[in-house]
C-alpha positions, 0 to 999 in steps of 0.5 A: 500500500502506497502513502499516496494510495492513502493519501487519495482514500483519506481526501475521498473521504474528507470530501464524502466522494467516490472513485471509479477505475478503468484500466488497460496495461495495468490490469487491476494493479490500480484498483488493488492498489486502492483497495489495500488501504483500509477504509477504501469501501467507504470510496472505492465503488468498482473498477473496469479492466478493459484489456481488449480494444473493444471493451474500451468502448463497448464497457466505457463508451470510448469513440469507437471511430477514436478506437479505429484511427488512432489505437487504444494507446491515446489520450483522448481514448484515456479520458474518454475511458476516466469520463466513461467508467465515472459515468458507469460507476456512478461516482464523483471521480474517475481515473484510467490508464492506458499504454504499452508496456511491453515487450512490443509495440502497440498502435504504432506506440514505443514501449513506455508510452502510457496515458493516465487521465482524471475525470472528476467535478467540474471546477468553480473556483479558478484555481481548482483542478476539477473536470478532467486531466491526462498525463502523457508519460515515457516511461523506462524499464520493464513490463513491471516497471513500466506497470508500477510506475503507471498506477503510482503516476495515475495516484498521483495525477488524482491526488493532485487534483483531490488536493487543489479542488480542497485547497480551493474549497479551503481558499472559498471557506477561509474568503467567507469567514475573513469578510472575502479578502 
């Protein structure tokens, strides 16, 4: 269990909010990563793993024109595939991951390039990091590696989002109380 897979289920928590999962190369690491920590049923609703091309659109509602010309490996295909499993989970957040890992190319990808996207509520304020989110990464190393560093990435990228929409809801809180200066 990762500090920042705790980090994500104590923010969730705070902010009475749920989590979806979809995956592809990680194929359930993200979603076990979620679920090592203890208390994750009060904010983990369920999780997708689309492996095969077609379930990405068949489970998710990925374009499948999307699917058709540029391959699975692709970042309007990784949050349509976050936006998707939010939709189909019914939660407040949703995250995904797509990419090669390993040991040949994918859709004319290099091995290392993965895709992690954050769909979550839409922003108020400015500064909040609400709606959605990919991340592009080229990753080193091995299929393993290539794995880990991707759910590590996708915690990450929603922790970073968790974090800036309480940070703005803090900033709102803290306006109110201090006569808005």
């Amino acid at each position: 269990m990762s500090s920042t897979a705790t980090d994500v289920v104590r923010l969730l928590t705070v902010k009475g909010e749920t989590l979806a999962v979809a995956e592809s190369l990680t194929g359930g690491l993200v979603a076990a990563e979620i679920t090592s920590v203890p208390g994750a049923s009060k904010v983990f609703r369920g999780s997708v793993t689309a492996y095969a091309t077609e379930l990405k659109h068949d489970l998710l509602d990925v374009d499948a024109a999307l699917l058709a010309t540029h391959g699975a490996v692709d970042p309007q295909v990784a949050a349509q595939m976050a936006a998707g499993v939010r939709k189909a989970l019914g939660t407040d957040w949703g995250i995904a991951t797509t990419g090669v890992a390993g040991p040949d190319p994918q859709d004319g990808q290099p091995v290392g390039t993965v895709f992690v996207a954050v769909d979550g509520p839409v922003a108020t304020d400015p500064g909040s990091a609400g709606g959605g989110k990919v991340e592009a990464l080229r990753l080193n190393g091995g299929r393993a590696e290539i794995r880990r560093e991707s759910v590590r990435s996708v915690l990450a990228l929603l922790l970073k989002g968790l974090a800036s929409e309480q940070t703005g809801n803090e900033r709102a809180q803290d306006t109110e109380r201090n006569g808005g200066f």
